[in-house]
C-alpha positions as CSV (number, residue, x, y, z in Angstrom):
1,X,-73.5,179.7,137.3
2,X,-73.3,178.7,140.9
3,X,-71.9,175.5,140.2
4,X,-68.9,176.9,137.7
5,X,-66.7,177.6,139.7
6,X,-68.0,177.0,143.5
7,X,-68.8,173.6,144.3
8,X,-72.5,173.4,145.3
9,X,-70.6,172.4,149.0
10,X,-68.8,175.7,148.8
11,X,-72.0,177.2,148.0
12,X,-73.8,175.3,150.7
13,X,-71.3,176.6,153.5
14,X,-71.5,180.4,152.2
15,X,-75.0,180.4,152.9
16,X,-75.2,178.5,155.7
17,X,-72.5,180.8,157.2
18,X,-74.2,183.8,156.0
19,X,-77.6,182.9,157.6
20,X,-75.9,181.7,161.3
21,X,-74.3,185.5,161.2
22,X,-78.2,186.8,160.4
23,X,-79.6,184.4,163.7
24,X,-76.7,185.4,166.1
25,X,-77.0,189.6,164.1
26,X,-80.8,189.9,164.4
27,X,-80.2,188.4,168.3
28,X,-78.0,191.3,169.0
29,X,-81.0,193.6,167.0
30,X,-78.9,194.3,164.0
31,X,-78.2,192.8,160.9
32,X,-74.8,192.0,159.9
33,X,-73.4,194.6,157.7
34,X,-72.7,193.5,154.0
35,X,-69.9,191.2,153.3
36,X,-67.9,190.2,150.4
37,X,-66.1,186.6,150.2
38,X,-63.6,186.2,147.1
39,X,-62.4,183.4,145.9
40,X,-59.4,182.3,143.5
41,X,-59.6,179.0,141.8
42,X,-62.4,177.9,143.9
43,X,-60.6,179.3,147.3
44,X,-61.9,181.1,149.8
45,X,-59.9,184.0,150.1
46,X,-62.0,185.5,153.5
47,X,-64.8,187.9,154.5
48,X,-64.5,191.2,154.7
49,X,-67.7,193.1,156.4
50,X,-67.9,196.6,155.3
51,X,-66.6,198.9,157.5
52,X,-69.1,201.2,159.6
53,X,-71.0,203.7,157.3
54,X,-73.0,206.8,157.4
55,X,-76.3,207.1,155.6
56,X,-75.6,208.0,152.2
57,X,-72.6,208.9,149.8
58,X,-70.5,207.4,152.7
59,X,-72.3,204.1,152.6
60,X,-72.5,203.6,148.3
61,X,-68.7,204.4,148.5
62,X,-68.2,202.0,151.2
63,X,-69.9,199.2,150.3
64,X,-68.6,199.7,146.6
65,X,-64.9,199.8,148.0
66,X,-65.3,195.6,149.2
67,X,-64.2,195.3,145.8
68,X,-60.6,195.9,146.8
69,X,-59.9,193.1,148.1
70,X,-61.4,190.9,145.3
71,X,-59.3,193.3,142.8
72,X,-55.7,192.8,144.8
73,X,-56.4,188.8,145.6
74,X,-57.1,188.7,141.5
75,X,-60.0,186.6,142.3
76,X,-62.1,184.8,139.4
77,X,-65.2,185.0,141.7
78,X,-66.8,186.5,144.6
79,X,-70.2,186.1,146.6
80,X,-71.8,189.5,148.5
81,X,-73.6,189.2,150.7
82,X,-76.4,192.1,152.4
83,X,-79.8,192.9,153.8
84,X,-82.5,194.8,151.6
85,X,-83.6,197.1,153.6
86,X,-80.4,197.7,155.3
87,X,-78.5,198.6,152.3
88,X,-81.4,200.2,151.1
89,X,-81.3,202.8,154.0
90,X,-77.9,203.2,154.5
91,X,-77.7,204.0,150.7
92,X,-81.0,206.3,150.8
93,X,-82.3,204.6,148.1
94,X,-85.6,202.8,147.3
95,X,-86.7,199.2,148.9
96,X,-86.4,196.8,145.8
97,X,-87.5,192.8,146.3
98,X,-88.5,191.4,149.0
99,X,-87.3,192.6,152.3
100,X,-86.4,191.5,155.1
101,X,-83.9,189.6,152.7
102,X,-80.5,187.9,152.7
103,X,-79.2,188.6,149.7
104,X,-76.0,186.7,147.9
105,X,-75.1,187.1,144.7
106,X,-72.4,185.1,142.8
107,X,-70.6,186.8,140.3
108,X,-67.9,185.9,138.0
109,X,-66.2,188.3,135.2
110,X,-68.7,187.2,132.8
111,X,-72.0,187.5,134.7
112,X,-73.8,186.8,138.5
113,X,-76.3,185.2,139.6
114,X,-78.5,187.1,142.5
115,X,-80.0,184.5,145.2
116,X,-82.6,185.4,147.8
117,X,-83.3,184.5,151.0
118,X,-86.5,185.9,152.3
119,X,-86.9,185.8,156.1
120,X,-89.8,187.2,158.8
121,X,-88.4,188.1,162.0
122,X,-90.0,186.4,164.6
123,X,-89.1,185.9,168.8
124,X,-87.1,183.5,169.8
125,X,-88.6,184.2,173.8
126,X,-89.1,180.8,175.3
127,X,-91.4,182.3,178.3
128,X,-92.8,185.6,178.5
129,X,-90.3,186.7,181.4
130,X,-87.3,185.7,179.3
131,X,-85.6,189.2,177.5
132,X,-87.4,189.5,173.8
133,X,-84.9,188.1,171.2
134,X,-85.6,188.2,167.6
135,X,-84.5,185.7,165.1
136,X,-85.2,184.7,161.3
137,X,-88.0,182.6,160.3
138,X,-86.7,181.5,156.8
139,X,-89.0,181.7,153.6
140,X,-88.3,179.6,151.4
141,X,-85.9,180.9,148.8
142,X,-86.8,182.7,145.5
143,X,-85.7,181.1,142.1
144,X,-81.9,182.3,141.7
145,X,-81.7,185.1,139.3
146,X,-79.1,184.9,136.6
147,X,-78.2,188.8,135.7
148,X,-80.9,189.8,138.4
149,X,-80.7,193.5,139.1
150,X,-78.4,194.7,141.7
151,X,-78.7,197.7,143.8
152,X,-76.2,200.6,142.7
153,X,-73.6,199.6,145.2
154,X,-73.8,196.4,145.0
155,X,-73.1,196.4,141.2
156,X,-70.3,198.3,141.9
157,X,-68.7,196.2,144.4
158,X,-69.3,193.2,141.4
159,X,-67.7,195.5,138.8
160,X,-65.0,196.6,140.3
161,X,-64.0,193.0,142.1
162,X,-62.7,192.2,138.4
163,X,-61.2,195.4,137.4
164,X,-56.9,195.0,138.2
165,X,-55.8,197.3,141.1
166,X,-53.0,199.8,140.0
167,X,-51.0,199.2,143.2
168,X,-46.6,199.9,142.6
169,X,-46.1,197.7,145.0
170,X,-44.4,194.2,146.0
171,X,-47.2,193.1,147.8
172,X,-50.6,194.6,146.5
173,X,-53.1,192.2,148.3
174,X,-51.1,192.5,151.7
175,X,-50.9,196.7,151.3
176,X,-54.8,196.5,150.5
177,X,-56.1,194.2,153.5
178,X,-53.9,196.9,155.9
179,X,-55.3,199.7,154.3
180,X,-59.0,198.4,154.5
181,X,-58.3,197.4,157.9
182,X,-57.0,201.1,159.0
183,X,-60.5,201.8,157.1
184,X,-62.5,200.1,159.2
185,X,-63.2,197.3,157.5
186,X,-63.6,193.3,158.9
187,X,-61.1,191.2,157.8
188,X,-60.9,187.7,158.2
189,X,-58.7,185.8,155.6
190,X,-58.4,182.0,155.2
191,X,-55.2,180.7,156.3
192,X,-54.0,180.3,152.8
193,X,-54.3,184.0,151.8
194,X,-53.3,185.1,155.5
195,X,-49.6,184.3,155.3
């Protein structure tokens, strides 16, 4: 499915943007927190990070809402993008796949297509006096997935990026990035969508 819409050098940027965000994260000691990128007619519309979430309720509901912005742009695609065991804590729910894990999936109205990136941390310390920085060491990826299973959030996020927002109002995508932004979310749009 990868290539339906997104052009495998579409594709190629996504993930090579995702895993620069995991080198420069994991050398702050965090991973970067899940991300969805829509796109309309093969488009990137932006990324939007989720915003910050407490363990639990707070965090399925947040990571679920990145669908917003997919819903108001009316995009025909999106890629997500999140950590196993990071969602997988923040969620309180069980570790499923491999972990540590960059996750994308690629989703369109009629399916997805789940895409793993297995990693080992490992130090990026040139001499034993320099500070301990940790980076990833990347596996080499599994065989993409088409329908794979998605952790609960994460499915929601997928279902609901194609579901119309009810918004009355002139402007439904503009109202939504300013309200996810008053949320707390990241948002960085393209210069197309931005104006």
């Amino acid at each position: 499915m990868r290539g339906e819409f997104v052009d495998a050098q579409v594709w190629d940027a996504l993930v090579a943007s995702m895993k620069n965000a995991y080198t420069a994260g994991l050398g702050e000691g965090a991973v970067p927190r899940p991300v969805i990128m829509p796109l309309v007619r093969g488009e990137l519309v932006g990324l939007i990070w989720v915003r910050p979430l407490k363990a639990g309720d707070d965090a399925l509901t947040g990571i679920a809402a990145l669908s917003n912005i997919a819903a108001a742009a009316d995009a025909d695609e999106i890629v997500l993008a999140w950590e196993t065991h990071d969602v997988a804590t923040a969620c309180r729910l069980p570790l499923v796949g491999p972990a540590p894990c960059l996750n994308m999936v690629h989703a369109t109205k009629d399916g997805h297509v789940l895409h793993q990136l297995p990693y080992t941390e490992q130090s990026l310390a040139q001499a034993p006096e320099d500070p301990a920085t940790v980076g990833p060491h990347w596996l080499p990826a599994l065989e993409p997935q088409p329908g794979g299973e998605l952790v609960p959030p994460i499915q929601a996020a997928v279902n609901y990026s194609f579901t119309p927002l009810e918004l009355d109002h002139p402007s439904p995508f503009g109202v939504t990035v300013v309200l996810m932004e008053e949320d707390g979310y990241s948002v960085r749009l393209t210069e197309t969508f931005a104006r």
